[in-house]
SERO-4910 file (N, C-alpha, C, O; in steps of 0.05 Angstrom, whole numbers):
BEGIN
 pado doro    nc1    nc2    nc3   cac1   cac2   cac3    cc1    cc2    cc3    oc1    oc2    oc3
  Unk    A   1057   6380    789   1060   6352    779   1034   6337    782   1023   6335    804
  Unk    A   1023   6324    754   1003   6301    762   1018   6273    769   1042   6270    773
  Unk    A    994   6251    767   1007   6229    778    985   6215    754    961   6219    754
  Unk    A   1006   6193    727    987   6179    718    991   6158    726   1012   6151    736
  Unk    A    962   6138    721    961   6118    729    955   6088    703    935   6083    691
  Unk    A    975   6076    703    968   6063    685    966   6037    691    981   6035    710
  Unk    A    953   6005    683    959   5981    686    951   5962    651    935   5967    633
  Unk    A    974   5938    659    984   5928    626    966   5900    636    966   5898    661
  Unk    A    954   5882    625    954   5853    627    958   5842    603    947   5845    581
  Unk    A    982   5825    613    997   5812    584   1002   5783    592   1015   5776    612
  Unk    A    988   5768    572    977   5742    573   1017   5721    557   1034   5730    542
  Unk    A   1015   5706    566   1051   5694    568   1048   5683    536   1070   5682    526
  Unk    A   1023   5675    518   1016   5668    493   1000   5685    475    997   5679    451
  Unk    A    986   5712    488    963   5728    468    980   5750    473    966   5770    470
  Unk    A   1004   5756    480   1020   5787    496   1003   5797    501    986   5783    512
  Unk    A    995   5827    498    993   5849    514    963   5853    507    951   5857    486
  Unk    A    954   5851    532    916   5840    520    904   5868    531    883   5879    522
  Unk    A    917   5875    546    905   5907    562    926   5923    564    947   5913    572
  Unk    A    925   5951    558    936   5973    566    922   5993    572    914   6007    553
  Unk    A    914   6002    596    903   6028    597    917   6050    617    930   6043    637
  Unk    A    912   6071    610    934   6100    627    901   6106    639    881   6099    627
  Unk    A    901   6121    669    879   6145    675    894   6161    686    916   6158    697
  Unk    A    879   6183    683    884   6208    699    875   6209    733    886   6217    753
  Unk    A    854   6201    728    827   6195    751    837   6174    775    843   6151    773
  Unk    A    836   6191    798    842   6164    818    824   6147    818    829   6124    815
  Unk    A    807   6152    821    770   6147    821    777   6117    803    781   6095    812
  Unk    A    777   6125    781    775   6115    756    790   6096    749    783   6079    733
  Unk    A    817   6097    764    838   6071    767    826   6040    785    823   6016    784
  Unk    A    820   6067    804    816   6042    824    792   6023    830    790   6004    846
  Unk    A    766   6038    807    742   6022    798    763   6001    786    765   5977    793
  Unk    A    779   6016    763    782   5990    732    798   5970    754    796   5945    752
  Unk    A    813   5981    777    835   5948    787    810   5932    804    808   5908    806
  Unk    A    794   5951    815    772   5930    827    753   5913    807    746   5891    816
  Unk    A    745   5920    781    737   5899    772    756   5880    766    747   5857    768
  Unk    A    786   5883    756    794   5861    742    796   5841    773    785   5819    775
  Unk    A    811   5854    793    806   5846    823    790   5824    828    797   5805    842
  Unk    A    765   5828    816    740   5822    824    735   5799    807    726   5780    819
  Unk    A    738   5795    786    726   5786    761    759   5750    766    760   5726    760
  Unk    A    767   5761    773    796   5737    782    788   5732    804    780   5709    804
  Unk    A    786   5743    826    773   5725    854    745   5709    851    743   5688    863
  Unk    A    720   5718    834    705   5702    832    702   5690    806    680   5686    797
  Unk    A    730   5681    787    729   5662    764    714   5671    745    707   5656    727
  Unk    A    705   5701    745    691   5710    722    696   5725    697    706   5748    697
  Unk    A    690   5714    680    709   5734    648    705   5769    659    686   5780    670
  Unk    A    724   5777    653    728   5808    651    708   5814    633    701   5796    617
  Unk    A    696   5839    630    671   5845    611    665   5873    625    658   5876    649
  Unk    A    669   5896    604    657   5924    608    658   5935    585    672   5929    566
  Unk    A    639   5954    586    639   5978    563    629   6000    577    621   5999    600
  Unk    A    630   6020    563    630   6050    576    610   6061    561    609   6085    560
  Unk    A    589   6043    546    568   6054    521    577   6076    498    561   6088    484
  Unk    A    603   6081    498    617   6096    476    643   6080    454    644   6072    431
  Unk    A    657   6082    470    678   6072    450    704   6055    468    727   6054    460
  Unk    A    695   6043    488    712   6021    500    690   5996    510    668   5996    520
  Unk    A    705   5980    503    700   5952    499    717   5931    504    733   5926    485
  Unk    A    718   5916    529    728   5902    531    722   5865    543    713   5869    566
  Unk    A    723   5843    541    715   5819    549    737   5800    546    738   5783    528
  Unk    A    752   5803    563    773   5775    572    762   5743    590    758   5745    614
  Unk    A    758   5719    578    756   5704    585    768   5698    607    793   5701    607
  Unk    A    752   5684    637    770   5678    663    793   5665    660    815   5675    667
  Unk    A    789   5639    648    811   5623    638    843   5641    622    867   5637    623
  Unk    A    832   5653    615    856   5671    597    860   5697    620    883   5703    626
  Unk    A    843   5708    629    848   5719    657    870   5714    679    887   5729    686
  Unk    A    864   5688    688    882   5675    707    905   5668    700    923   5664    716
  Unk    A    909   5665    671    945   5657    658    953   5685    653    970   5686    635
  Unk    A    945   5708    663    961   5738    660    972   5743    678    968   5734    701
  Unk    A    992   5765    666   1004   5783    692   1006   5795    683   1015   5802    662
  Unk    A    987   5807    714    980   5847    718   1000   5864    733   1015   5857    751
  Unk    A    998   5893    717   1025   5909    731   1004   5942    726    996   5953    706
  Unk    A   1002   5948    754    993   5973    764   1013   5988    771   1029   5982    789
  Unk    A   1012   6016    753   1036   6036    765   1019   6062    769    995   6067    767
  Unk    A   1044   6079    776   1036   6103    769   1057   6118    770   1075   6110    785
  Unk    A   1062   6144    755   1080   6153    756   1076   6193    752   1058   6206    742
  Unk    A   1094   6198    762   1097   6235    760   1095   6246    732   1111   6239    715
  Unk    A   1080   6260    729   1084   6276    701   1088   6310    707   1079   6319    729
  Unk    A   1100   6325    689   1091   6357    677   1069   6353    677   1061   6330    680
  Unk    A   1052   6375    672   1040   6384    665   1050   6391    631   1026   6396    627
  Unk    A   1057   6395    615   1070   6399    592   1069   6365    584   1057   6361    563
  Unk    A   1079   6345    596   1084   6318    580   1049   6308    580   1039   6293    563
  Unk    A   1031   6322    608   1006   6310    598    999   6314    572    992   6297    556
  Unk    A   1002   6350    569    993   6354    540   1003   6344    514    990   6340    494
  Unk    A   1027   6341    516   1041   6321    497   1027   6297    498   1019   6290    476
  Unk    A   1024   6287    510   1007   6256    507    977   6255    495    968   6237    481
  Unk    A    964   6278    502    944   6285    496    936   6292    465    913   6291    456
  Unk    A    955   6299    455    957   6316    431    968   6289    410    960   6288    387
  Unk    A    988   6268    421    992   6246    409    961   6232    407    948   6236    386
  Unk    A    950   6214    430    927   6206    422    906   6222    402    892   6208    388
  Unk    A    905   6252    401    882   6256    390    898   6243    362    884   6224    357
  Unk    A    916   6244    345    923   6247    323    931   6214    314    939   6209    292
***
């Protein structure tokens, strides 16, 4: 069994402004420490990965969200199902 990890921020007037799944513990718990981070010191959310994610949430629009960090059990079989959905 893996364990994915996903978190939603969905704004009460713009809905669902973030969704992202990782595989990566690593990798979760950078992305909750910036948003973490970026809300304790009033600062717009802002990253890119120099490929193909891109993201910049205003603080103000930041602080009227609510965030929900999970994670949950998978197969090994439903990873690849998921996998095979995104590529297509």
């Amino acid at each position: 069994m893996a364990t994915i990890k996903h978190i939603t921020v969905i704004h009460p007037k713009h809905g669902e402004v973030l969704s992202e799944t990782f595989m990566d513990e690593i990798q979760f718990k950078l992305f909750l420490t910036l948003i973490h981070s970026s809300i304790e010191l009033k600062n717009d959310l802002s990253t890119f990965n120099g490929k193909d994610f891109f993201i910049h949430i205003p603080a103000n629009i930041l602080k009227e969200c609510l965030i929900v960090g999970n994670t949950k059990e998978v197969s090994p079989a439903e990873i690849v199902m998921a996998k095979s959905k995104m590529e297509s």
